[in-house]
C-alpha positions as CSV (number, residue, x, y, z in Angstrom):
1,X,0.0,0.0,0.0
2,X,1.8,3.4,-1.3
3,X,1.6,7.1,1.1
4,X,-1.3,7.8,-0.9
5,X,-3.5,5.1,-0.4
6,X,-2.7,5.2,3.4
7,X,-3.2,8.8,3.5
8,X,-6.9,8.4,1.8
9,X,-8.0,5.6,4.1
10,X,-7.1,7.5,7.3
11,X,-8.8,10.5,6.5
12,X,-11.7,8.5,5.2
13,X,-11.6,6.6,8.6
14,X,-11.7,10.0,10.5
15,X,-14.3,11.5,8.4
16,X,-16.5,7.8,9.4
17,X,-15.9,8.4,13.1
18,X,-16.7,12.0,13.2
19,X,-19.9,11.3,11.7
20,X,-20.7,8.7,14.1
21,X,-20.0,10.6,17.2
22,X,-22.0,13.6,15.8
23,X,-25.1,11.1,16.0
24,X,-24.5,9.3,18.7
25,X,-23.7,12.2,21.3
26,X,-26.1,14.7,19.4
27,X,-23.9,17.7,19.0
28,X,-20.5,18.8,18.0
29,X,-19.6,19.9,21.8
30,X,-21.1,17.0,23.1
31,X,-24.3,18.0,24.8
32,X,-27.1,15.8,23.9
33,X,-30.2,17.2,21.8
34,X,-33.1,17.8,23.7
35,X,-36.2,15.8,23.0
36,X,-38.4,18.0,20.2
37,X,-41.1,20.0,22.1
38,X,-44.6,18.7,21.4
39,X,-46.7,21.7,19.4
40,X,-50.5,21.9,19.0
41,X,-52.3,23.2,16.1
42,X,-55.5,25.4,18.2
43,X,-58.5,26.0,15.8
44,X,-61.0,28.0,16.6
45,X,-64.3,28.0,15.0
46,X,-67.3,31.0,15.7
47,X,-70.6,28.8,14.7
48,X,-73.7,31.3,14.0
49,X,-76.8,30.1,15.2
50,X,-79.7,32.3,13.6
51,X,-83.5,31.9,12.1
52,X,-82.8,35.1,9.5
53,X,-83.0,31.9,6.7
54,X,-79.5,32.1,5.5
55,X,-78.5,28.7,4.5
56,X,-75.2,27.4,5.9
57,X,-74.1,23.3,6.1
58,X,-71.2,23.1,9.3
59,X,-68.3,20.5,8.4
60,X,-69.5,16.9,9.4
61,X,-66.6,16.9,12.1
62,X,-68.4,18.9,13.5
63,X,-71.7,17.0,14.1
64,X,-71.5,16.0,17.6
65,X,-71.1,19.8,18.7
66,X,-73.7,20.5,16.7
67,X,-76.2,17.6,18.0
68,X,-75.2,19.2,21.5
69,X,-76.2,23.0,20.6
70,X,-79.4,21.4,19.0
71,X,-80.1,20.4,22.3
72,X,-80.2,23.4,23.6
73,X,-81.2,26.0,20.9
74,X,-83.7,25.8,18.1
75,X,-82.4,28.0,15.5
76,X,-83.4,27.2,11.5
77,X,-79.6,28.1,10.5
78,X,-76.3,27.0,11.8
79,X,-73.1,28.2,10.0
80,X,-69.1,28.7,10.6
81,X,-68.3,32.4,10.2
82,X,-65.1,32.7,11.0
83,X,-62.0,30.3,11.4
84,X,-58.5,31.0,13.7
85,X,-55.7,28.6,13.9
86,X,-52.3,29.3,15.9
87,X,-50.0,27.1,17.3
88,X,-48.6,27.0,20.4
89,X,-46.0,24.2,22.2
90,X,-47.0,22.5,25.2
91,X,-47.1,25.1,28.1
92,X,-47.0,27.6,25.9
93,X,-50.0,30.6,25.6
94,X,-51.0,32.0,22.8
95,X,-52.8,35.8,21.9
96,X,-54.5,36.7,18.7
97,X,-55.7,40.2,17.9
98,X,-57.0,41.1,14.6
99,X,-60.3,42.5,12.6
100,X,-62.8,40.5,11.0
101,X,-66.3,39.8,10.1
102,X,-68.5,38.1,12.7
103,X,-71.4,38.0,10.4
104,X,-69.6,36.4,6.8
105,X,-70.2,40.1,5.2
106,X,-68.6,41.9,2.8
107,X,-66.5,44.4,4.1
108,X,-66.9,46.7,1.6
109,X,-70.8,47.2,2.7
110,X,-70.6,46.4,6.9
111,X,-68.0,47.1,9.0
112,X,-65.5,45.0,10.5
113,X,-65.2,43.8,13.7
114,X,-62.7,44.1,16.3
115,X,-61.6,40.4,17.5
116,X,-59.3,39.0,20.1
117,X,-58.9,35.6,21.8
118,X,-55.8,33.9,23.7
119,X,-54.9,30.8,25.7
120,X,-52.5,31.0,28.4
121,X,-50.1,27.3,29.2
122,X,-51.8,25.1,27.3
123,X,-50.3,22.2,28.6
124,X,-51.1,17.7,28.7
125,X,-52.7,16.6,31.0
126,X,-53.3,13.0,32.4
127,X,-55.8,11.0,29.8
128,X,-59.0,9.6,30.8
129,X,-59.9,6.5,28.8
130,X,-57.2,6.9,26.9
131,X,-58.1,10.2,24.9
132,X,-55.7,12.8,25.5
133,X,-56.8,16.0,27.3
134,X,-55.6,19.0,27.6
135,X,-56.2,22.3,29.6
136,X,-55.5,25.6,29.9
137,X,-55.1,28.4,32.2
138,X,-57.1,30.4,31.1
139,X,-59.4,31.2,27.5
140,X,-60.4,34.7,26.7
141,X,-62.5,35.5,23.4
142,X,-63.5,39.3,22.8
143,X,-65.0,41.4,20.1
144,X,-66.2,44.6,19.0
145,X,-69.1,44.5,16.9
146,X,-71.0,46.9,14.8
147,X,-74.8,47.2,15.9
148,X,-77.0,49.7,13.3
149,X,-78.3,52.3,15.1
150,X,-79.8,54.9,12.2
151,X,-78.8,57.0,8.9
152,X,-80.3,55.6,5.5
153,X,-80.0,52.6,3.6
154,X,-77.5,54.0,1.9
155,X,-75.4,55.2,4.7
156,X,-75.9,53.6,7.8
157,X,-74.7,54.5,11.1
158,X,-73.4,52.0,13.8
159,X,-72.1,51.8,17.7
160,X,-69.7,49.2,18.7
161,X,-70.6,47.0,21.6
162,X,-68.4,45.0,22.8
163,X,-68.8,41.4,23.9
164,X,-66.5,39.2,25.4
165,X,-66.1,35.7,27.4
166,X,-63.6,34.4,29.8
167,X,-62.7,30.9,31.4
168,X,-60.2,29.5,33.8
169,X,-59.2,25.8,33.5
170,X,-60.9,25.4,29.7
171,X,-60.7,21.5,29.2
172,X,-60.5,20.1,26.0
173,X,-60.3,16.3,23.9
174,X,-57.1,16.0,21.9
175,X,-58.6,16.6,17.8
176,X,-62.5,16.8,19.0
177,X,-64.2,19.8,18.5
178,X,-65.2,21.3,22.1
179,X,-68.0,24.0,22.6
180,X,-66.5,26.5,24.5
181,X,-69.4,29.2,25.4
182,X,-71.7,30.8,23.9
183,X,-72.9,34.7,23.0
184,X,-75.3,36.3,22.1
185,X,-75.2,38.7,18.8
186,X,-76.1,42.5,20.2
187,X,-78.4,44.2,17.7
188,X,-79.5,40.7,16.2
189,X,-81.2,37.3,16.9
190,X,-78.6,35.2,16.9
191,X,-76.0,33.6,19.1
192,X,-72.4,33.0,18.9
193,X,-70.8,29.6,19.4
194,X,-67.1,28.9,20.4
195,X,-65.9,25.7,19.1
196,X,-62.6,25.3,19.8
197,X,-60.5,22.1,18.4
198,X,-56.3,21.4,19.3
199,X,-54.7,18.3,17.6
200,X,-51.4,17.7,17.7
201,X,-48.8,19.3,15.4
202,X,-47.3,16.8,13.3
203,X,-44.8,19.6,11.9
């Protein structure tokens, strides 16, 4: 075997064991990696319940909720409104702030509302039955909405009210939609359901 040869199979032989000690330690100074923190994807859903005839068919996940509000309320119309998703890792909080439309309408022809909800240490908790369950701190929901109060059909005027709903130790099933509260719609004859859902963030 020539200088060369020798020279190409130690280096090759160096390059192999650096490699495997990267792996098997985890980093180059030797500390090892920490475990990946478990994340949740939080969806929040605002379900209007209404008789003003608007026709509106709710995702079949979410039938049971909407076998449970039936229960309860005997409106003609059910529909989703408005969607919010964040994600948060486990014990982590999370705050959304933003404008929307409570009522699916244009916002060119009503006004927007002013929304904001949040979760504070979401966080595992031990399973019953072998569902995973998880709870929070606390969950706050709160809007400004537009209520008409006058002017012509042409140019309406409106007053926010503000409405708003707040829970310590929320509970919720891992991936199964959960109703949260309800509200109801100031300057309407509706009523505002909080579906929340959290499944686990696969990356």
């Amino acid at each position: 075997m020539d200088a060369k040869e020798l020279r190409r199979r130690v280096t090759l032989a160096f390059l192999i064991v650096a490699l495997l000690s990267t792996i098997l330690i985890g980093q180059p100074d030797g500390r090892p990696v920490p475990p990946a923190e478990k994340s949740y994807d939080v969806e929040l859903l605002l379900v209007i319940g209404s008789n003003d005839g608007a026709r509106g068919d709710l995702p079949s996940n979410l039938s049971p909720v909407l076998k449970q509000i039936r229960s309860s309320f005997d409106f003609s119309s059910y529909r989703v409104a408005s969607t919010f998703v964040g994600r948060v890792a486990n014990t982590g909080s999370f705050e959304y702030k933003s404008v929307g439309s409570i009522f699916g309408r244009d916002s060119d022809t009503y006004p927007r509302s002013f929304l904001e909800w949040s979760l504070l240490n979401l966080r595992s908790t031990p399973s019953q039955g072998g569902q995973p369950n998880l709870q929070a701190d606390s969950f706050r929901f709160g809007a400004r909405i537009p209520v008409p109060t006058g002017g012509t059909s042409t140019e309406p005027t409106y007053n926010y009210e503000s409405i708003g709903l707040s829970l310590a130790k929320a509970g919720v099933s891992e991936n199964v939609p959960t109703l949260i509260g309800t509200l109801n719609l100031p300057g309407a004859g509706g009523v505002i359901f909080l579906v929340m859902r959290v499944r686990w963030a696969h990356m």
